[in-house]
Structures are given as C-alpha cells and as structure tokens.
C-alpha positions as CSV (number, residue, x, y, z in Angstrom):
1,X,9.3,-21.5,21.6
2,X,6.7,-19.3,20.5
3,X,7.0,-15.5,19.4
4,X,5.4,-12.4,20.1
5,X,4.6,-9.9,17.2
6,X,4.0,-6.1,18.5
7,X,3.2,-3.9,16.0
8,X,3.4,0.2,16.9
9,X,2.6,2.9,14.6
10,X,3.6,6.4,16.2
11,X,3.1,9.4,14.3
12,X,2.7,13.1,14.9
13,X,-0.5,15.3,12.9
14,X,-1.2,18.3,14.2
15,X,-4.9,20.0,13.3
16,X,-5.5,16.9,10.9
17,X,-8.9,17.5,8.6
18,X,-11.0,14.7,8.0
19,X,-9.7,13.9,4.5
20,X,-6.1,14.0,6.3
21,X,-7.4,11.1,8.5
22,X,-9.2,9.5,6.0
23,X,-6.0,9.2,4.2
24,X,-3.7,8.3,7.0
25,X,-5.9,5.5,7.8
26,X,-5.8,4.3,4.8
27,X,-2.1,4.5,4.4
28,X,-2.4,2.4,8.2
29,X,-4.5,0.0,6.6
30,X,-2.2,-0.3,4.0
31,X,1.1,-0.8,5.6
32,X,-0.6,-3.4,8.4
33,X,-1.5,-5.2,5.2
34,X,2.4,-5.5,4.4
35,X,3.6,-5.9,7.5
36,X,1.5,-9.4,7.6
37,X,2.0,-9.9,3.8
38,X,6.1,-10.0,4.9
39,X,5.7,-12.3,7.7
40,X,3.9,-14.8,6.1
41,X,7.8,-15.6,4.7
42,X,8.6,-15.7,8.1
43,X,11.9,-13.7,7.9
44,X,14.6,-14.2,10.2
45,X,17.1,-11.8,9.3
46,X,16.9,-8.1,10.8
47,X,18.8,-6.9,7.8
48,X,17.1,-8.4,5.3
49,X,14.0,-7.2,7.4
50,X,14.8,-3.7,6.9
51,X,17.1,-3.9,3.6
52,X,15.3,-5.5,1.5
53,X,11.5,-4.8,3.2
54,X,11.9,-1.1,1.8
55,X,11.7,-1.8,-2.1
56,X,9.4,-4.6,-1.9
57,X,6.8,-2.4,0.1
58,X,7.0,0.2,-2.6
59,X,6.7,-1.8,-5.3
60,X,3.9,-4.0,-4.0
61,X,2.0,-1.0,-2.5
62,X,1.3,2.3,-2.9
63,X,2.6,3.7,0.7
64,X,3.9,7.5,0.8
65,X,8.0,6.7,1.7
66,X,7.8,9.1,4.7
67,X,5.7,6.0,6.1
68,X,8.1,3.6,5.5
C-alpha cells in the first residue's frame, strides 16, 4: 500500500511589503524543510506527530511559533 503526502500551507497577509514576503518565504522554506526532515523517521503516530513535532521543530529550527 503506498501513501500519499499532501502538504497545505494556508495563511492570511493582508498589504504584505516585500520584506514581509521575503520573510514568510523563508519561514515556508523553512518549515517544508522540517516537514520532510520529520518524515524521514517515518512516524506513525498522530499524537506523537503533533506532540512531540512541536519542540523538536523549535529546537532544530528557527520557525516563529505562530507558524507552527
């Protein structure tokens, strides 16, 4: 059986400058990196998904925690 990954980022800016979404792609950049670092240890556990996903992501990278 094979699985599907879908990845969606939603996220609201209104009047964004072009340092704003210079930054905010960055941060993108930054959190796709995770995402794929995480699955690499091909989790299986929503919990542990989304418990223990939090800390590690801040620790390992610098993400803003309204993106998390």
């Amino acid at each position: 059986m094979q699985s599907i990954l879908q990845l969606t980022v939603i996220g609201k800016v209104f009047n964004p400058n072009k340092r704003k979404i210079i930054n905010l792609n960055w941060d993108l950049d930054q959190y796709i990196e995770y995402v794929w670092w995480y699955l690499s240890f091909k989790p299986t556990s929503k919990k542990i998904l989304h418990k223990d996903a939090y800390h590690k992501v801040k620790q390992r990278f610098e993400l803003k925690t309204a993106l998390l």
